[in-house]
C-alpha positions in Angstrom: 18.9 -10.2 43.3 17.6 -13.7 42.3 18.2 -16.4 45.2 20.2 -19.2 43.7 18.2 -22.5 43.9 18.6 -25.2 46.3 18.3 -27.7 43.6 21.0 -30.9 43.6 24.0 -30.0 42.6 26.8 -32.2 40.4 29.5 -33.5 41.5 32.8 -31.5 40.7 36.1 -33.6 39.9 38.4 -33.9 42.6 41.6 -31.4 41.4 44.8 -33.1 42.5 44.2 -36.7 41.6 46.6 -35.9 38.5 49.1 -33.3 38.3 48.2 -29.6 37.4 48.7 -28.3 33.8 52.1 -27.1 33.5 51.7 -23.3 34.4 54.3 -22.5 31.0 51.5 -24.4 29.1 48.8 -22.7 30.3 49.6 -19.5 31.2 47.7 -16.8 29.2 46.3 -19.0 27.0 43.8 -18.2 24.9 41.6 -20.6 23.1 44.7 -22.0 20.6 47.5 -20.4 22.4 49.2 -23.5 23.2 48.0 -26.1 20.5 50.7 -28.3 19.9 52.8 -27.4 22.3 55.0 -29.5 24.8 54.6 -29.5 28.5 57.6 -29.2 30.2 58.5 -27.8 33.6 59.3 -24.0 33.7 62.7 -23.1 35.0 60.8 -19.9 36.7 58.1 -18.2 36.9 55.8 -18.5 33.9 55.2 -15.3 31.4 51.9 -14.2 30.6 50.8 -12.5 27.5 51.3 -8.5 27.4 47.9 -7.0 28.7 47.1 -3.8 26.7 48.1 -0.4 28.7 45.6 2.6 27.4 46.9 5.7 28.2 43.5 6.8 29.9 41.9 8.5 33.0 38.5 7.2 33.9 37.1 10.0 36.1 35.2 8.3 39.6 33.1 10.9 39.5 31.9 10.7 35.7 32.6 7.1 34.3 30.9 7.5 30.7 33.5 9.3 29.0 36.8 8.0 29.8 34.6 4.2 29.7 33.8 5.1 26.0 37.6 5.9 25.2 38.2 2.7 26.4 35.3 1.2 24.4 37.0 2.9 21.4 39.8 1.2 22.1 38.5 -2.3 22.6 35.4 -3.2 21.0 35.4 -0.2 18.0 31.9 -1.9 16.5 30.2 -0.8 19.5 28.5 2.6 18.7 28.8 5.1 21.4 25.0 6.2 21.8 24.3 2.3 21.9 26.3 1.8 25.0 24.7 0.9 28.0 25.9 1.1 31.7 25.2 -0.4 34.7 27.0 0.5 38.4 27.6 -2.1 41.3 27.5 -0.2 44.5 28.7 -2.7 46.8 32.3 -2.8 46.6 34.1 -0.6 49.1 37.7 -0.7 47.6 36.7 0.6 44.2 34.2 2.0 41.7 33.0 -0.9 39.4 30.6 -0.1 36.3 29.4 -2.5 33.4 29.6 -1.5 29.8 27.4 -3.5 26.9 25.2 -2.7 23.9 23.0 -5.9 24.1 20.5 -6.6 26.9 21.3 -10.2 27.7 25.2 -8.4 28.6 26.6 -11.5 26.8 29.3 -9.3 25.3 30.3 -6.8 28.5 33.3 -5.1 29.5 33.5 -4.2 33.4 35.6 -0.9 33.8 37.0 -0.6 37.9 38.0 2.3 39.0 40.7 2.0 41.9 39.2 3.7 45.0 41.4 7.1 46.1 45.3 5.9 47.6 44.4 2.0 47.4 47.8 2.0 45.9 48.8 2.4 49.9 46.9 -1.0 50.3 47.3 -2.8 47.1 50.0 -3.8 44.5 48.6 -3.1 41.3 51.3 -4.9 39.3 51.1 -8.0 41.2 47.3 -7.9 40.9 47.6 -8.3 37.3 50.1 -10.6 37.4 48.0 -13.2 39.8 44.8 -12.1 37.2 46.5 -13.5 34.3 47.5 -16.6 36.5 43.7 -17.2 37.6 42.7 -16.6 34.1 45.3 -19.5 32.9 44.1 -22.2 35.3 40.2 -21.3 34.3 39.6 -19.7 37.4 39.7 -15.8 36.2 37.7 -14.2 33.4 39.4 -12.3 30.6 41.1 -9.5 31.4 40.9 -6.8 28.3 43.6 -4.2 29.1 44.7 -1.7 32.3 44.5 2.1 32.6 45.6 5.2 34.3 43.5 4.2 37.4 42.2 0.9 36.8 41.5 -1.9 34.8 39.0 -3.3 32.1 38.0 -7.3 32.1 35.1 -9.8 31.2 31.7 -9.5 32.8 31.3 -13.3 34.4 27.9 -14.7 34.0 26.1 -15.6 37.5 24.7 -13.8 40.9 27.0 -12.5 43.5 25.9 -14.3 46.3 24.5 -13.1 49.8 25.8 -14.2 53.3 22.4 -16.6 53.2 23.7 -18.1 50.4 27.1 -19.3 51.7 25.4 -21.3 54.6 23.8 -23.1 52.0 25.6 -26.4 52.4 25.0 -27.0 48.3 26.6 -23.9 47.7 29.5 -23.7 50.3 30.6 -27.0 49.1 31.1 -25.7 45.8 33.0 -23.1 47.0 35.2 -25.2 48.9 35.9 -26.9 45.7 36.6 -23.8 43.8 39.1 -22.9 47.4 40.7 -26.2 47.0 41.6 -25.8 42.8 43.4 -22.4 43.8 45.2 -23.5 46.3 47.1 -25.9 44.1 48.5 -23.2 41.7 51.9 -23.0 41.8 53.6 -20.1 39.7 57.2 -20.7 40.5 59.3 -23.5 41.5 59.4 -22.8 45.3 56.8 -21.6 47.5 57.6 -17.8 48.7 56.5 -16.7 52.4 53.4 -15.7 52.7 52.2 -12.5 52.6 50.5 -11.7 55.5 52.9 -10.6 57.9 54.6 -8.3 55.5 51.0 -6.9 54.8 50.0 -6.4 58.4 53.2 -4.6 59.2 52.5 -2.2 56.4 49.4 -1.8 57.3 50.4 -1.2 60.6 53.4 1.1 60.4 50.4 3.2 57.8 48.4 3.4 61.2 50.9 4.0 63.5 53.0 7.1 61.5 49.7 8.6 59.4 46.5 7.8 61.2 45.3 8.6 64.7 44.1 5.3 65.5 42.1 7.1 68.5 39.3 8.1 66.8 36.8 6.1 69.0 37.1 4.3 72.2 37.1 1.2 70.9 39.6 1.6 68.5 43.2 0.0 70.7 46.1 2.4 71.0 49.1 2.2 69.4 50.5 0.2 71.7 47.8 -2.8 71.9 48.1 -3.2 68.5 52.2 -3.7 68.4 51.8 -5.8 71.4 48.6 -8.1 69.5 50.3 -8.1 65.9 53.8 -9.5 67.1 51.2 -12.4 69.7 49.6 -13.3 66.4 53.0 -13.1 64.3 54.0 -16.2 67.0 51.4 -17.6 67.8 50.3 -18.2 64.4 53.2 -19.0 62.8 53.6 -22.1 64.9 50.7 -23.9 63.8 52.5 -25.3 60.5 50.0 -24.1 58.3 50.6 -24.7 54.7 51.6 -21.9 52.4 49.2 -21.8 49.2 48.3 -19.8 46.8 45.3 -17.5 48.0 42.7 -15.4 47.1 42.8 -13.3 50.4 39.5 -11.6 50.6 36.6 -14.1 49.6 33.9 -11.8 50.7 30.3 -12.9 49.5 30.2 -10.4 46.7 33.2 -11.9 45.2 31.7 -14.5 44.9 29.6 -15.4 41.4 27.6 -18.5 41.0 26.6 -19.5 37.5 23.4 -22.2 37.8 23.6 -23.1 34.7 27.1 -24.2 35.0 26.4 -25.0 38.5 29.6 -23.6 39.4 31.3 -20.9 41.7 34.0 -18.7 40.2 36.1 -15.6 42.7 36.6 -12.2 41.0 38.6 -9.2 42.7 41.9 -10.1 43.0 43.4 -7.4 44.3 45.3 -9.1 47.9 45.5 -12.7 45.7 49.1 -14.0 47.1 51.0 -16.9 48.7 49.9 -17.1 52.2 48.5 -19.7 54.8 46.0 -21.6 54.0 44.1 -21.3 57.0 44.3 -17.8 56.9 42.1 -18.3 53.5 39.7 -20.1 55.3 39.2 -18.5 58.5 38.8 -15.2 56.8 36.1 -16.5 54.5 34.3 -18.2 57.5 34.4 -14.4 59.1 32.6 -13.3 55.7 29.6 -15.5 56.9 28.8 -12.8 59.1 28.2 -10.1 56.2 29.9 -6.6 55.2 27.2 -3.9 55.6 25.0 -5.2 58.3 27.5 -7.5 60.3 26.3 -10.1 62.6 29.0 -13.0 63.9 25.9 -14.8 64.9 26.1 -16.0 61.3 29.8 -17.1 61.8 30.0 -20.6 60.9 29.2 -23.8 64.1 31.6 -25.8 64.1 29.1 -28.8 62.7 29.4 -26.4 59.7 33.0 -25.8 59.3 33.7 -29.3 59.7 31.7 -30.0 57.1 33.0 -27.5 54.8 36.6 -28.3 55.7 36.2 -31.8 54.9 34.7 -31.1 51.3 37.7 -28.9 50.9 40.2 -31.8 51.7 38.4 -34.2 50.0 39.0 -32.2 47.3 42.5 -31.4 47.7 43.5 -34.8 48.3 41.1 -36.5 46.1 40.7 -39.2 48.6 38.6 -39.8 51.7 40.1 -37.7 55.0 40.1 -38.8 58.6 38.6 -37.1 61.5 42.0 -35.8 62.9 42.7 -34.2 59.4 39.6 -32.0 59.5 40.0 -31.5 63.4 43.4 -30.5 62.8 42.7 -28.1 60.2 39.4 -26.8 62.3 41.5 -25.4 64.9 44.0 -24.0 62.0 41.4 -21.9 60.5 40.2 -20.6 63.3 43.0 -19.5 65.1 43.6 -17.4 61.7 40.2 -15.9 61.9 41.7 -13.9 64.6 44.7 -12.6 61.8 41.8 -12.4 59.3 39.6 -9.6 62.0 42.9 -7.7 62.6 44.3 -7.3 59.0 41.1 -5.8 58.1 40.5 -3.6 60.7 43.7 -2.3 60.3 42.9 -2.2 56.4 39.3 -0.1 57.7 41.3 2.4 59.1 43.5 3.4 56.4 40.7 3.5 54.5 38.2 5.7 56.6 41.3 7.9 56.4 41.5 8.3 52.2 38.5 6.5 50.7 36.2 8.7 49.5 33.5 5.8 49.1 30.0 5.9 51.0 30.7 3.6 53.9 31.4 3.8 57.6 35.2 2.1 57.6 35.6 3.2 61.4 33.0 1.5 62.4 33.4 -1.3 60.3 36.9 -1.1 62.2 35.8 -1.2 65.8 33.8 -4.2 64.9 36.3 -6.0 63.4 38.2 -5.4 66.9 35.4 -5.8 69.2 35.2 -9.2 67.7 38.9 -10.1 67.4 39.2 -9.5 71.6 35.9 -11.3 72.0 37.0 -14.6 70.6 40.5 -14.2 70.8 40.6 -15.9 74.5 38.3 -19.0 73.4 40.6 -19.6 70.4 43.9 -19.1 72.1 42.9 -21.9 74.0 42.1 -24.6 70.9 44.9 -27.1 70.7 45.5 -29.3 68.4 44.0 -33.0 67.5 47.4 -35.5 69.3 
């Protein structure tokens, strides 16, 4: 894969110097969806457009065929002995393959497969729900229709990016930009609690009744983890941090930059959801350190994050910050790292336990504990900016 370049890049607008397009406008639209029309605050939540259901089974195992029923379905000029494919190998959730007839892949339809019992970790109708959303605000490509076990959407032009390409501070501070216009989405009239407790409960009570968490020594009993999820639960939920709307697992590979648009733009929305906005943060900040070959030597200085954070408020506010505002949200973020190294080792668990994709979840698991008791004592002790 092609490094992006460290050439200058533009400027983006700051996004909350005006208000945000009214979501009933917006959402769904297509390119003349909404000419003409008023914009007047929703009473509820906006309605999105109908996606296309197919009544098809796309087989993990042997994409081609149900991927051409699909194709039938969706783009009927293509002829089948024409149609190309390409797999992407490095998601661990699902089974991801591209589908075009011409070699630049300007026209290209990517069919995911949901991994085996992700239903026990995702909800598959708010996932479409939050797609659509993305897609109205400009943040989301197209997405063409759902399936038995999956769904079909637009191929978005760019590179997934590398955890050497997130330290790059022309890079991260376009993703802090791209954070900061998500965060201001609002679907409904009043912000609903965030998610993250209710998740990590599930996830939890999954561990507890169905999986024998002691499958290695450092994997904590039972009994650590009820007594570290309900320390988190109030420790964390003191810290006032606001409830936005977030995309919950910005990994590197969900990340796609486009040079010639010299923008960023988040796919996989699968855990997309009201929750803290620090919890956003921190968990991207532990994505520095890589999926496959993890190394928290990578995890953000603090000269870094403060950097980053204050690129992020800039843009949020869309006026300068003061040194107490980023200080303030520095200790937020990383005080949510710690909920960020939990949820996921509990989510690596339930995983090593149905997934049948190539990839060591339990130890992926043990290192997301090792590291979560390894820092947890340090950023206990942060306190706030007086």
């Amino acid at each position: 894969m092609a490094v992006p370049p460290s050439a200058s890049l533009q400027c983006s607008p700051c996004y909350l110097r005006g208000r945000a397009p009214c979501p009933q406008c917006s959402w769904g639209m297509e390119e003349k969806a909404a000419a003409g029309a008023g914009c007047r605050e929703p009473k509820g939540p906006p309605r999105a457009a109908a996606v296309p259901s197919l009544a098809v089974s796309v087989d993990p195992d042997d994409i081609l065929p149900g991927a051409l029923s699909l194709i039938r379905e969706l783009r009927p000029c293509w002829k089948p002995e024409q149609v190309r494919t390409k797999r992407f190998t490095d998601g661990i959730t699902n089974k991801l393959v591209a589908c075009y007839v011409e070699e630049d892949m300007e026209d290209c339809m990517l069919v995911r497969i949901y991994g085996e019992r992700t239903e026990l970790l995702v909800d598959r109708e708010n996932e479409v729900r939050n797609f659509q959303l993305l897609r109205a605000h400009g943040c989301a490509p197209k997405l063409y229709c759902t399936f038995q076990n999956g769904l079909c959407y637009e191929y978005m032009q760019g590179v997934a990016l590398e955890p050497e390409h997130i330290r790059e501070p022309k890079l991260f501070r376009l993703i802090a930009l791209e954070m900061a216009k998500i965060h201001t989405i609002h679907a409904n009239g009043s912000l609903p609690k965030p998610v993250l407790w209710q998740k990590m409960q599930s996830y939890f009570t999954l561990v507890k009744n169905e999986i024998n968490p002691s499958l290695s020594a450092d994997v904590p009993k039972v009994e650590v983890l009820e007594r570290e999820l309900a320390w988190l639960k109030e420790h964390l939920s003191q810290l006032n941090s606001p409830v936005v709307f977030c995309h919950n697992d910005l990994l590197c590979k969900n990340i796609i930059y486009d040079s010639a648009k010299g923008r960023v733009q988040f796919i996989d929305y699968e855990y997309t959801g009201y929750n803290y906005q620090a919890f956003d943060i921190g968990n991207h900040f532990n994505e520095f350190a890589g999926v496959s070959g993890v190394d928290y030597c990578w995890y953000p200085t603090q000269e870094t994050q403060l950097l980053w954070l204050r690129f992020y408020l800039q843009a949020q506010k869309g006026t300068a910050v003061t040194p107490r505002e980023v200080e303030r949200l520095y200790v937020q973020v990383n005080k949510f790292a710690l909920a960020s190294h939990f949820f996921w080792a509990l989510w690596a668990l339930i995983q090593n336990q149905f997934s049948t994709i190539n990839f060591d979840f339990l130890r992926y698991a043990e290192i997301r504990f090792n590291q979560y008791f390894k820092v947890k004592p340090q950023v206990s002790a942060l306190e706030m900016p007086k």
